[in-house]
N, C-alpha and C positions, 0 to 999 in steps of 0.2 A: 759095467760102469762106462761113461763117458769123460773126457773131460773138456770141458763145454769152454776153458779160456786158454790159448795156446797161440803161440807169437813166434812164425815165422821171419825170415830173411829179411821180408815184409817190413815190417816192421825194424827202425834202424836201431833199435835197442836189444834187440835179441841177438845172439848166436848160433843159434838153429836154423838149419834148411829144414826143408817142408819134409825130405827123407828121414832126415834123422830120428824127426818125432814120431812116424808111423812107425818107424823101425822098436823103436823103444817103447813105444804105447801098447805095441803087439806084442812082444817081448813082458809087457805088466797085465798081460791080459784084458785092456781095455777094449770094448763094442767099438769106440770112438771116438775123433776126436773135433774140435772144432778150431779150425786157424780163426782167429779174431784177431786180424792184424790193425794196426793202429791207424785212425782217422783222427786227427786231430787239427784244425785247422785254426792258425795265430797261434801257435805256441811258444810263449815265450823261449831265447834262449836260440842256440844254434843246432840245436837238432828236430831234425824235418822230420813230421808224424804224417806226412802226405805221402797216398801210394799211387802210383798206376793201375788202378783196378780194371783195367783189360790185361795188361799183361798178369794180375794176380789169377784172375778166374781161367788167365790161360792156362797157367801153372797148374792152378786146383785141378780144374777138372783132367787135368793129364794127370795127377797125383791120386784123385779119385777112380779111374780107369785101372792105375797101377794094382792099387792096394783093395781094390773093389771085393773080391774073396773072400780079406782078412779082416777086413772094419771098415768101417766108416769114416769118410772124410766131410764134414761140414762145411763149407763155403760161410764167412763168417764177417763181421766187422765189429771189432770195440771205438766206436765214435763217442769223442771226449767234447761236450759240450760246456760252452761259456754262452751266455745270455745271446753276446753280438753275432755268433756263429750258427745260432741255431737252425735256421731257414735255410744257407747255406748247405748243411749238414744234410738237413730233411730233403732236399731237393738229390743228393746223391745218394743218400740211403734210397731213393725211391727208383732212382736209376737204374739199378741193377740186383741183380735176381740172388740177393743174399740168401740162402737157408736160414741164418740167423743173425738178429742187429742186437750188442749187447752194449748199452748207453752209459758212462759212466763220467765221473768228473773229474777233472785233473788238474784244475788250473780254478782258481778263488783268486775274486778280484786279481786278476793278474798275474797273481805267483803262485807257485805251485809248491803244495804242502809237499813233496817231496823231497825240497830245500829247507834247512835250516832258517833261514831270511823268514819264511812264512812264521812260525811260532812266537816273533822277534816281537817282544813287546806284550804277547798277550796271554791270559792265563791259558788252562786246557779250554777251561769251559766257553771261552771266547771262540776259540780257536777251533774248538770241533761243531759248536754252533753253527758259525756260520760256513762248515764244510755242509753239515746236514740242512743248513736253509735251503745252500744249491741245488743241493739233491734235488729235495723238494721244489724246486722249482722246473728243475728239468722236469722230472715225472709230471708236472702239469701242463709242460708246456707242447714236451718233445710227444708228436705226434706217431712219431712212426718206427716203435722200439720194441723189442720182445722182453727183457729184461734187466733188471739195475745192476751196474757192476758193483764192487769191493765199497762196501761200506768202510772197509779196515785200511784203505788207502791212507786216511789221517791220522794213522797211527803208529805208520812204517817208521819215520823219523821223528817224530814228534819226540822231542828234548826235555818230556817232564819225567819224572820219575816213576810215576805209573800212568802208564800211556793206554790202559785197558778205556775202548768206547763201552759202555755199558747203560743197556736200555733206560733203567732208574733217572739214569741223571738227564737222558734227553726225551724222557717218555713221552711229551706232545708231538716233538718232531717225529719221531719214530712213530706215532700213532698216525700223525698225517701222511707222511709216503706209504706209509703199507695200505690204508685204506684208500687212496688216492692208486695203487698198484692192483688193488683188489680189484676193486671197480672198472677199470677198464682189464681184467683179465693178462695181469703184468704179475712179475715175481721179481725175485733177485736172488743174486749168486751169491754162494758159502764160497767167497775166494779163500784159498786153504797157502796160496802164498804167500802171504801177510805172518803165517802159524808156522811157514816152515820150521826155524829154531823154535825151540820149546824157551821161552824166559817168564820169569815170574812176573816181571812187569807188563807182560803183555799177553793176555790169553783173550780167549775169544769167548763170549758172556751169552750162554746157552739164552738166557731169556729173551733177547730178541727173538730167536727162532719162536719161543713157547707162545710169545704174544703176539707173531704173526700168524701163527697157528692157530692161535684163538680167536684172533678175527677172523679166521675164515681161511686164513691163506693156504693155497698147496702148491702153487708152481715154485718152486726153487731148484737150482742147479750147484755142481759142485765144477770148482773151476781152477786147475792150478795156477793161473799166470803164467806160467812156464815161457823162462827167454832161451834157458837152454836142457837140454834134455835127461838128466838126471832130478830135475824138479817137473816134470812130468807124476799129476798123479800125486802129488805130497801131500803126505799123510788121510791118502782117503778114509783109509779104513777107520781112521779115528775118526773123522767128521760125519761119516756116515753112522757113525755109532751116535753119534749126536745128534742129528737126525731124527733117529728111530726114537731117542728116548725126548725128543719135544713133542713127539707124535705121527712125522711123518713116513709114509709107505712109500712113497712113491719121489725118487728125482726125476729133469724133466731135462732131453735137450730137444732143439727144434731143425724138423726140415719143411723148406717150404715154405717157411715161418710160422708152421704152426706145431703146437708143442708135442712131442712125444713120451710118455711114461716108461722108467725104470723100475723096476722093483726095489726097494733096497735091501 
């Protein structure tokens, strides 16, 4: 297995070096792993999601040389898209010779559902709407990406009493990004950090997978988020079992930026 979402030093939110994770990834018997460290550009708030990407790929690829024998290191970026950044974004995703660009969202109208503030005033269904409009807007618009990050983002905090996303209640939206992902040969990741704690308020609602399955879908990957290194890898073995029983064979991660198949 791989795990295709992983956040280095890089990244000002993590507490992991780029050592530590090989160290522990090899140690779980993982093929791989992917740094997707953070590009974020205007983020609200005082913490900087800007990297030095010369000095990151200096790093990588010294980190890649190291570990070269025992696995895999992926050269990577989780770039966190809002409307007015896009171009911006597209312009240094193209810059530099990622293995893998993984696009996700983090910031709605200005705030970030990972705050309280965001919920303030609306119901779920308000609230997870228009997380998934943005989605859907990235995927149409963001040109030059391999895959969707954590649909379960808007779920981590969210302050209702069942905070489960579940395909049912947003089925168009969910039917536009995945077909709109199909179509230009795009997937999205089963982030499994969102599921770390098992709570009954919040599980993760196998139908998605089923009915991106059904249209066609097979690229998707498994990704821990991992900031620091015992959430490396969280709970694969259950999500892959989830997986097999929507129907699929195969996870995916990418070098080169083009996808690679796993067995599962």
């Amino acid at each position: 297995m791989f795990d295709t979402h992983i956040h280095s030093l890089f990244s000002t939110d993590s507490v992991m070096d780029a050592d530590q994770a090989c160290g522990s990834a090899i140690k779980l018997g993982l093929e791989g792993i992917a740094f997707t460290d953070h590009l974020d550009y205007d983020f609200p708030g005082e913490i900087d999601f800007l990297i030095d990407f010369d000095e990151y790929f200096s790093v990588m690829d010294g980190i890649r040389e190291k570990y070269k024998d025992r696995m895999k290191v992926i050269r990577a970026v989780e770039v966190g898209i809002q409307p007015h950044v896009l171009q911006k974004s597209e312009e240094l995703i193209r810059k530099y010779p990622f293995d893998y660009v993984l696009a996700s969202i983090h910031i709605v109208g200005g705030q970030n559902p990972y705050d309280s503030e965001y919920y303030s005033g609306k119901t779920k269904k308000e609230a997870y709407t228009r997380y998934l409009e943005e989605i859907y807007y990235m995927v149409r618009n963001l040109e030059s990406f391999d895959m969707l990050g954590h649909f379960g983002y808007i779920v981590r905090n969210a302050n209702y009493d069942d905070r489960t996303l579940r395909y049912t209640d947003y089925s168009d939206l969910f039917d536009m990004i995945f077909k709109k992902l199909i179509e230009h040969g795009r997937g999205f990741e089963l982030n499994t950090g969102t599921y770390r704690a098992e709570r009954p308020d919040v599980v993760y609602d196998a139908e998605i997978l089923k009915r991106y399955r059904q249209l066609g879908g097979e690229l998707i990957c498994l990704g821990s988020d991992a900031h620091q290194a015992d959430h490396i890898a969280a709970r694969f073995g259950h999500f892959a079992q989830l997986l097999r029983d929507a129907g699929f064979k195969y996870t995916v991660h990418f070098e080169n930026r083009k996808p690679v198949f796993d067995k599962l």
